[in-house]
N, CA and C atoms as a LAMMPS dump frame, in Angstrom:
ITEM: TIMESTEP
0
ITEM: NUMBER OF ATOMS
294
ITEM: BOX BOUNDS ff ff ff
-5.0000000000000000e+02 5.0000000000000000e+02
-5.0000000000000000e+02 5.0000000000000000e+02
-5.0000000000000000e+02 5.0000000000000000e+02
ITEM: ATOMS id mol type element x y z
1 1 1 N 393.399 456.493 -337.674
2 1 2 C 392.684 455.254 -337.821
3 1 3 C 391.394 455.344 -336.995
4 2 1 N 390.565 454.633 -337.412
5 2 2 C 388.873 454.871 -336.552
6 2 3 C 388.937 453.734 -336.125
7 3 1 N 387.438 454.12 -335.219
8 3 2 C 387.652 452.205 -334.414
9 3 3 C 386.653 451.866 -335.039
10 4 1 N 387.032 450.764 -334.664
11 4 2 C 386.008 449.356 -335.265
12 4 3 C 386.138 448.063 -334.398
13 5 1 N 385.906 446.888 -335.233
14 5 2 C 385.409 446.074 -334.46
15 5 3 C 387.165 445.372 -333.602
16 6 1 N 388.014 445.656 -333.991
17 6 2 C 389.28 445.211 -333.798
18 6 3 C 389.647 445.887 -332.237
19 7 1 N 388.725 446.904 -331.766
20 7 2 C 388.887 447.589 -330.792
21 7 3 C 388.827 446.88 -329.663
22 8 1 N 389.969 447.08 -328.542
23 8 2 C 389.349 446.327 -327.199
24 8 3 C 388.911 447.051 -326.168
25 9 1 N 388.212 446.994 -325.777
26 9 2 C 387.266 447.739 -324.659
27 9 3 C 386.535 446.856 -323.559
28 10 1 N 386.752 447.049 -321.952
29 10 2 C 386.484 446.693 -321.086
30 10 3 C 385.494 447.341 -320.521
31 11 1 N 384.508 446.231 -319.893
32 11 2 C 383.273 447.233 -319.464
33 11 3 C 383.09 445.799 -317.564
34 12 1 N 382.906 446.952 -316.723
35 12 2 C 382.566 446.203 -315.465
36 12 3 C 380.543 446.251 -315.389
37 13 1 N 380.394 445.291 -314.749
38 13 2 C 379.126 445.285 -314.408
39 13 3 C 379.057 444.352 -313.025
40 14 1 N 377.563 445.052 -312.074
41 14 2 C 377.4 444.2 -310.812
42 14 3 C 376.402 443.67 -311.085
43 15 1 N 376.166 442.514 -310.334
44 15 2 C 375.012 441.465 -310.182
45 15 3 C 373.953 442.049 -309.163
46 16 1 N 372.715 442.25 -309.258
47 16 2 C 371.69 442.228 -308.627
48 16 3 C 371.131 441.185 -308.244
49 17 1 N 371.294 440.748 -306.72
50 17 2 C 370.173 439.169 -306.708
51 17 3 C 369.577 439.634 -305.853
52 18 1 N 368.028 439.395 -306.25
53 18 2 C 366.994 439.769 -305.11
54 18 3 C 366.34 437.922 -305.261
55 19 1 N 365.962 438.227 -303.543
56 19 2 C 365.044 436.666 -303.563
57 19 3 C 363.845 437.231 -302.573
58 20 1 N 363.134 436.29 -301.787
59 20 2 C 362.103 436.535 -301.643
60 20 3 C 362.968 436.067 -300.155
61 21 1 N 362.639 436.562 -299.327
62 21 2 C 363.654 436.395 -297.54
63 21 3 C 362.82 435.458 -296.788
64 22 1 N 361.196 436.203 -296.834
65 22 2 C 360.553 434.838 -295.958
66 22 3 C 360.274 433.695 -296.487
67 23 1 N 360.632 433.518 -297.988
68 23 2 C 360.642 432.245 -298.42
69 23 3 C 361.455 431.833 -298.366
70 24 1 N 362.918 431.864 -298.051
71 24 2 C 364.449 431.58 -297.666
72 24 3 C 364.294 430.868 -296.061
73 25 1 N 363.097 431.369 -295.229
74 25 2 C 363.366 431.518 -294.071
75 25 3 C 361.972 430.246 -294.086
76 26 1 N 361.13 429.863 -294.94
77 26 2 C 360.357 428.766 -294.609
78 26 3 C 360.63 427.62 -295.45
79 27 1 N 362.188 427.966 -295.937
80 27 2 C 362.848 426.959 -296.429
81 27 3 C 363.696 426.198 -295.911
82 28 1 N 364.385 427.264 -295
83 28 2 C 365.457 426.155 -294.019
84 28 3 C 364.666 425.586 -293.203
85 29 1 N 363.407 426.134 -292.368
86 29 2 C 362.953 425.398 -291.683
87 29 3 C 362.374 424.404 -291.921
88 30 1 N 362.045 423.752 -293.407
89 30 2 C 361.803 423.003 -293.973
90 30 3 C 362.552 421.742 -294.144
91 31 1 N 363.928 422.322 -294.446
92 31 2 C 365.184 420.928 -294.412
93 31 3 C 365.341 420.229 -293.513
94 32 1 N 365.474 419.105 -293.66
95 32 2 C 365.373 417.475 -293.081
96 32 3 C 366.64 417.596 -291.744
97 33 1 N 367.389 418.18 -292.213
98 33 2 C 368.193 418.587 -290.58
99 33 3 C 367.699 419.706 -289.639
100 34 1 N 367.146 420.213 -290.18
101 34 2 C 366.018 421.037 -289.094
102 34 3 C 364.695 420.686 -288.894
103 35 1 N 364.399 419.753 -288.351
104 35 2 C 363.515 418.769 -288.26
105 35 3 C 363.759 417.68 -286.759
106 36 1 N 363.287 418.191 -285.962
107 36 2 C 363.514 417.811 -284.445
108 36 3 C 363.64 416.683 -284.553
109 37 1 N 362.61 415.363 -285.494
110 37 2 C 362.755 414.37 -285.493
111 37 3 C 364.271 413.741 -286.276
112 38 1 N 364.928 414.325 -286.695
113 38 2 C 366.135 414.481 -287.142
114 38 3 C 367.067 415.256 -286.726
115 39 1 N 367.645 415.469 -285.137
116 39 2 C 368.327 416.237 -284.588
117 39 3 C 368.941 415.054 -283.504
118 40 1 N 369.962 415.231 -283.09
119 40 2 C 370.259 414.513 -281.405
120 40 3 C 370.794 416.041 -280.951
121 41 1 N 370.277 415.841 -279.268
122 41 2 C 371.323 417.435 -278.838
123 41 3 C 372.91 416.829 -278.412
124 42 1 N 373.37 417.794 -278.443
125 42 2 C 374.667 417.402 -278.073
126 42 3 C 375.127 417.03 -276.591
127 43 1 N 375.942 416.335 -276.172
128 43 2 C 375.979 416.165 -274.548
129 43 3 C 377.228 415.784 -274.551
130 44 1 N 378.13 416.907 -272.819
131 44 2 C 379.547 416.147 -272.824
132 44 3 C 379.972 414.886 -272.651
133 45 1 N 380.608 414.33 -272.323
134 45 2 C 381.077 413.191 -271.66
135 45 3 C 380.781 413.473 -270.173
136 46 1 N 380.856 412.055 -269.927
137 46 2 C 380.356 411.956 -268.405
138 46 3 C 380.626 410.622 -267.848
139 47 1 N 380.77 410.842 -266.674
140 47 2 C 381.417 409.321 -265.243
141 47 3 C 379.597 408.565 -265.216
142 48 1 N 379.475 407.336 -265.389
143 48 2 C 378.509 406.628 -265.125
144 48 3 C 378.674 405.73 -264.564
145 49 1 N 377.673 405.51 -263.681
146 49 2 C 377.372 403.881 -262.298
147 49 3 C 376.724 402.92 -263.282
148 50 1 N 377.508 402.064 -263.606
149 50 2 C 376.976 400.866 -264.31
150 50 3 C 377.182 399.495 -263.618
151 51 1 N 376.075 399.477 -262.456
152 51 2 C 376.717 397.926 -261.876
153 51 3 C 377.515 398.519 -260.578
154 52 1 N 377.907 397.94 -260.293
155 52 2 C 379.333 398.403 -259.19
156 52 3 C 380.307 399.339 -259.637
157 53 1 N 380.457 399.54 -261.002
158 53 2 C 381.545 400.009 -261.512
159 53 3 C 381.604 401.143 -262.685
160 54 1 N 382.355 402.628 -262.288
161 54 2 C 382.093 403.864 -263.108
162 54 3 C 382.86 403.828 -264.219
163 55 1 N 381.657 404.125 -265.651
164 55 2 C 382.778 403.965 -266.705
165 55 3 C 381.974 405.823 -267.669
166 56 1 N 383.303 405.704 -268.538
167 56 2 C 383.436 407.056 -268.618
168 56 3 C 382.589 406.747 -270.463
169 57 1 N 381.268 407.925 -269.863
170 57 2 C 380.489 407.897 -271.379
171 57 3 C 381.099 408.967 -272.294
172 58 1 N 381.458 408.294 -273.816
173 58 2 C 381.919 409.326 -274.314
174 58 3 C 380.941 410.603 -274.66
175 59 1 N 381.128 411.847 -274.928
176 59 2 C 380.71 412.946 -275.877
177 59 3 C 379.938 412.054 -277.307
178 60 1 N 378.609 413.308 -277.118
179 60 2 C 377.987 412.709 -278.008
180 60 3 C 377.984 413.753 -279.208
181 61 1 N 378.233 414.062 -280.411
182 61 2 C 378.51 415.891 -281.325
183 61 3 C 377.102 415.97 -281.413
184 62 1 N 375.979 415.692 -281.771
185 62 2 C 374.992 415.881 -281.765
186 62 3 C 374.726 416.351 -283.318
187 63 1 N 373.523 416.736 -283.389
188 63 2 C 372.753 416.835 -284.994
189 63 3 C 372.224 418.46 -285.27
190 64 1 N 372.024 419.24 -283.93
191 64 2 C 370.91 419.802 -283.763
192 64 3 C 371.526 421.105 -284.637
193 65 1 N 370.435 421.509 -285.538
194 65 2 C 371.2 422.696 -286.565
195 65 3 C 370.569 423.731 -285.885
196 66 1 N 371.677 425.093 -285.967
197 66 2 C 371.2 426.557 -285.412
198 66 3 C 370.404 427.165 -286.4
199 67 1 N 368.799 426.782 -286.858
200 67 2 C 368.151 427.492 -287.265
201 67 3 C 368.427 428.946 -287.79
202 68 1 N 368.904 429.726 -287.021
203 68 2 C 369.007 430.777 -287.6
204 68 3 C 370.109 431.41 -287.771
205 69 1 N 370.963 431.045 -287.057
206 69 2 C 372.48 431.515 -288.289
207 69 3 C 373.026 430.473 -289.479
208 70 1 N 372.015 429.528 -289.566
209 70 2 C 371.674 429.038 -290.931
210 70 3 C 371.297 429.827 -292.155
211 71 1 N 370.019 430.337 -291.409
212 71 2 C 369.334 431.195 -292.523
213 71 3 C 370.216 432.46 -292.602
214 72 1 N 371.115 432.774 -291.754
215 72 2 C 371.812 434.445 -291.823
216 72 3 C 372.986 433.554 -292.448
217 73 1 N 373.65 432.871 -292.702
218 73 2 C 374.535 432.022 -293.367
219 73 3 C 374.236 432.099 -295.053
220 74 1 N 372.525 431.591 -294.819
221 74 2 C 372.517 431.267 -296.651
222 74 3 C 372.174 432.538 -297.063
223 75 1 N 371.305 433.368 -296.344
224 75 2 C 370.835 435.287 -297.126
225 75 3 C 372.081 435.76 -297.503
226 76 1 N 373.5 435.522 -296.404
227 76 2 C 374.749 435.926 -297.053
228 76 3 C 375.238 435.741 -298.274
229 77 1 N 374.876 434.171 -298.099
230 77 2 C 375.797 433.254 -299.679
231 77 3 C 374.675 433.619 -300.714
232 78 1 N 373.813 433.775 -300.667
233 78 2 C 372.793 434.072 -301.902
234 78 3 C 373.276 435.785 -302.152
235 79 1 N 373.03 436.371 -301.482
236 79 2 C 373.169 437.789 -302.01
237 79 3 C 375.08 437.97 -301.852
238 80 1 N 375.473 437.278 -301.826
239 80 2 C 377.139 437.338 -302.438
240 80 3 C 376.989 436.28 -303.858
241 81 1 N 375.598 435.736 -304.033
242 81 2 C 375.975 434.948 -305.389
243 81 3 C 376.688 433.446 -305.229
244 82 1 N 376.946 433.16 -304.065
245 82 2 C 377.433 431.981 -303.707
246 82 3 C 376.963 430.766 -304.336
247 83 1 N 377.483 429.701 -304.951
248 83 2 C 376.75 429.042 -305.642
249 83 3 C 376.365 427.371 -304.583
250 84 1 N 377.465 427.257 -303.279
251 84 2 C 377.25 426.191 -302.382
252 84 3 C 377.996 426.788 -301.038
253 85 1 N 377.19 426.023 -300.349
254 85 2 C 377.653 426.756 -298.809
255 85 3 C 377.857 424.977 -297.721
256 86 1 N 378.285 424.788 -296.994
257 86 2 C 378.457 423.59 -296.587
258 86 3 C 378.084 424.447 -294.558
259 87 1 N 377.311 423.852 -294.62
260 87 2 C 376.436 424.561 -293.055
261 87 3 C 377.493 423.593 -292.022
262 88 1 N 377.948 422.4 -292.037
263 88 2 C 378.633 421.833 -291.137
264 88 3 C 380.249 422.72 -291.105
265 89 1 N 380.677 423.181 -292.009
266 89 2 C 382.026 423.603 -291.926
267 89 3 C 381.727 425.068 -291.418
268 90 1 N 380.84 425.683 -291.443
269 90 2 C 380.001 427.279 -291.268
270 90 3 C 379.616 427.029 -289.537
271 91 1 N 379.912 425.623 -288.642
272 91 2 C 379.826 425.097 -287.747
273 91 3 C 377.84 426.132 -287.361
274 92 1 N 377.25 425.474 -288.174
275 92 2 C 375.72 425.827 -287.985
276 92 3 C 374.55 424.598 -287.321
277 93 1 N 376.036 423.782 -286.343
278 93 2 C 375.287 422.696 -285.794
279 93 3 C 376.028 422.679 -284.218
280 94 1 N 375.088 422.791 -283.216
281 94 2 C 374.922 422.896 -282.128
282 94 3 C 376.46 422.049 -281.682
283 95 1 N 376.708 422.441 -280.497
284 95 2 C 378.522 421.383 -279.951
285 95 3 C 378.247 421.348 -278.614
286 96 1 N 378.714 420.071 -278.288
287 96 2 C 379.089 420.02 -276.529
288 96 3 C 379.986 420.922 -276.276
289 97 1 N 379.927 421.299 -274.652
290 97 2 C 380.608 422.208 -274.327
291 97 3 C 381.914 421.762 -273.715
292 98 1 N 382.814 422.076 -274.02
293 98 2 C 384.65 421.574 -273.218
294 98 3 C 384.651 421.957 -272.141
């Protein structure tokens, strides 16, 4: 019997993604959470004199994004093809210290 179209045949192929890197890199610095005016830093808790009397300020998590294991975060997810990356769970935002 000859082959034809009834034939099954498997074929692999890889993805090539090229992007442009320093435009990746004047892009995050571009986003609205990397944007000082859109940051708080983070600060522990702390004993405060209010009046006569010390009360305990809580921990503040703060806003402030790590610029650049942001961008080494998304060059990853782009050249793995990643289609969403969530930078808060990738913990790419600054923490008080314990």
């Amino acid at each position: 019997m000859g082959k034809g179209f009834m034939e099954t045949r498997s074929y692999t192929t890889q993805e090539n993604v090229t992007f442009d890197k320093s435009l990746l890199q004047s892009e995050v610095k571009e986003l609205k959470c990397a944007q000082a005016e859109n940051q708080v830093e983070p600060e522990n808790a702390y004993v405060a004199l209010e009046g006569s009397e010390f009360t305990i300020v809580p921990e503040t998590e703060g806003s402030k994004l790590k610029v650049k294991e942001a961008y080494k975060a998304l060059d990853t997810a782009i050249s793995g093809s990643q289609t969403s990356i969530d930078l808060g769970i990738r913990r790419m935002y600054m923490q008080w210290q314990q």
